[in-house]
C-alpha positions as CSV (number, residue, x, y, z in Angstrom):
1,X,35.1,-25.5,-67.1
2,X,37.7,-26.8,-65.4
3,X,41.5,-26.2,-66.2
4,X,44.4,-27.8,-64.8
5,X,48.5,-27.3,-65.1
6,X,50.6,-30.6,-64.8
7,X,54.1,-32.2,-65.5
8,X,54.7,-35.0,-67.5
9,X,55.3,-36.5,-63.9
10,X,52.1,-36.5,-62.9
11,X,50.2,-38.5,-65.6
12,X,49.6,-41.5,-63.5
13,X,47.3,-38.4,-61.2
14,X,45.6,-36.9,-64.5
15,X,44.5,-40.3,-66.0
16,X,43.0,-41.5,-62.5
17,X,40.9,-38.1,-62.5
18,X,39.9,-38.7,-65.8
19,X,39.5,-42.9,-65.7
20,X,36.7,-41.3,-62.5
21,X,34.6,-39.3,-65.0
22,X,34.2,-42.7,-67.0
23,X,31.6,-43.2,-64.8
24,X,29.5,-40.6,-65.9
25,X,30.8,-39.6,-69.6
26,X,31.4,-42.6,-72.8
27,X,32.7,-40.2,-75.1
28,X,36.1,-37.9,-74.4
29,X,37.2,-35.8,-76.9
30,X,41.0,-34.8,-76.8
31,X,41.7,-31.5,-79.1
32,X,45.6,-29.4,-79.0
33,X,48.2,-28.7,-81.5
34,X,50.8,-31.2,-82.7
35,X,52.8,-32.9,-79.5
36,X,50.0,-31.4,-77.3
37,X,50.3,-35.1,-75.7
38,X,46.6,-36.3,-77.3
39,X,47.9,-39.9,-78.0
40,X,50.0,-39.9,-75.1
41,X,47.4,-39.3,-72.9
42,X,45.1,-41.8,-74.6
43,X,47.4,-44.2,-74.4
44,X,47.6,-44.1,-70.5
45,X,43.8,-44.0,-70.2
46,X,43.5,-47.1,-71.9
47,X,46.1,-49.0,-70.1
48,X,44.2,-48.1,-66.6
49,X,41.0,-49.3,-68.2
50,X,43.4,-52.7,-68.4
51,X,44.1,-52.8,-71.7
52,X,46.9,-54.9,-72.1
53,X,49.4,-55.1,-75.3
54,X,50.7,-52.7,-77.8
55,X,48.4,-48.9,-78.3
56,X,48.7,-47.9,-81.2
57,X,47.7,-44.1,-82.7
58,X,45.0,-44.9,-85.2
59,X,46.2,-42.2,-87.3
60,X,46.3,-44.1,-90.8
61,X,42.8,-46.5,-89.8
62,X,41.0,-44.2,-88.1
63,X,40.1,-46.5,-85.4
64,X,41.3,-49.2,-83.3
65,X,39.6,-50.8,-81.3
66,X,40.7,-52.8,-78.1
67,X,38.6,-55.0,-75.4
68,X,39.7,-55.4,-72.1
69,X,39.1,-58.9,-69.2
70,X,35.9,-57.0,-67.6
71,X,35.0,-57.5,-71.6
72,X,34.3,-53.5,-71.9
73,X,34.9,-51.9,-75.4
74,X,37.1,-48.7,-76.0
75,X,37.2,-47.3,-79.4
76,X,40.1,-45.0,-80.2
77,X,39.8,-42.6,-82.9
78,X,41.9,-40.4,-85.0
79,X,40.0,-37.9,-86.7
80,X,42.6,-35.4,-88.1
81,X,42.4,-36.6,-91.6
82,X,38.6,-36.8,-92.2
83,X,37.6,-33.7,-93.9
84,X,33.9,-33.7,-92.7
85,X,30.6,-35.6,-90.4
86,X,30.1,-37.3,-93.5
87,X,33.2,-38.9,-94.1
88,X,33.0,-40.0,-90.5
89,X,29.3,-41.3,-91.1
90,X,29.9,-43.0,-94.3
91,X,32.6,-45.3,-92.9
92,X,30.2,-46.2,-90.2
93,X,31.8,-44.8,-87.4
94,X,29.0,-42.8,-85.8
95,X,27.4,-46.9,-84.7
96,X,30.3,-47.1,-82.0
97,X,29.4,-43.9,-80.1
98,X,26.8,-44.4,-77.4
99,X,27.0,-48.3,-77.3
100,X,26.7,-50.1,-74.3
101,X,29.6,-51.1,-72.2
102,X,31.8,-49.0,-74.2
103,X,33.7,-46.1,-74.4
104,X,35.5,-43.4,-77.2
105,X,38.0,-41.6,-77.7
106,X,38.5,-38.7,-80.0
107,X,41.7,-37.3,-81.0
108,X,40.9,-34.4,-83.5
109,X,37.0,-34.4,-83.1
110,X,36.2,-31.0,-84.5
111,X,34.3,-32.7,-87.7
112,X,32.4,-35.4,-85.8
113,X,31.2,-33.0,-82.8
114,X,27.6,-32.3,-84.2
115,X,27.3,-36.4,-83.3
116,X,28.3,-36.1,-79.5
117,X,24.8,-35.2,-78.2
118,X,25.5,-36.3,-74.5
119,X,28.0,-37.8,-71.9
120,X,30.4,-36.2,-73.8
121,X,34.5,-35.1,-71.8
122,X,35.7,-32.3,-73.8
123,X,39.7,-32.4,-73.0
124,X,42.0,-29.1,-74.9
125,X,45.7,-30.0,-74.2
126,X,48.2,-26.9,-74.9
127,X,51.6,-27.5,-73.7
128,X,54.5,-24.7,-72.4
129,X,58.3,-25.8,-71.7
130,X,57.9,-28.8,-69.8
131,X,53.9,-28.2,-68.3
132,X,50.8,-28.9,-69.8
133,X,47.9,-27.7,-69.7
134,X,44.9,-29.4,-69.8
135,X,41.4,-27.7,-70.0
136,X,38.0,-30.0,-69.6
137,X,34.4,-29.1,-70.8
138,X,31.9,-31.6,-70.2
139,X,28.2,-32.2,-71.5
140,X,25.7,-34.3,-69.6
């Protein structure tokens, strides 16, 4: 386990640590309360994978999915509002993890994590005044 304090300031730092571990994990999982910084964070992750555009929080489709030039595949989810694995299965979801050349994203994943078996980031965000704190978990 591996925890680490940062300021908003430093985002550019805590995306290229975690953009490194993309080598060797294709599903991160990004759990904390309300305005923990979940979507902001995702947000910055997917602009260093290149994607270019507008990011948007997938909170009312569940998913969105964006491509970047290297043509790799990031799939951003938002599970807060799916009550169970089943929900998450029966719209099909569980076919994007694990695929080749691409990469998920998890915000809210406590239904769906019986389905991340391996390669799997773990990320718990808490935040106090204006540091955050960022604890990772990983699973080969």
């Amino acid at each position: 386990m591996e925890k680490i304090i940062y300021g908003l300031e430093q985002i550019d730092d805590i995306v290229d640590m975690l953009y490194k571990k993309m080598n060797d994990y294709t599903v991160f999982t990004f759990s904390g309360t309300l305005g923990a910084g979940k979507t902001t964070l995702v947000r910055a992750l997917l602009r260093r994978c290149g994607i270019q555009g507008v990011i948007t929080s997938p909170t009312f489709t569940y998913v969105n999915l964006y491509e970047n030039a290297q043509g790799q595949t990031f799939y951003h989810f938002d599970a807060y509002r799916l009550k169970n694995i089943e929900d998450f299965r029966a719209a099909g979801f569980d076919e994007y993890l694990y695929k080749p050349q691409s990469w998920v994203f998890i915000e809210w994943p406590e239904a769906v994590k019986p389905l991340l078996t391996h390669a799997v980031c773990y990320i718990a965000l808490d935040y106090s005044d204006d540091k955050r704190i960022m604890t990772i978990e990983t699973k080969a």
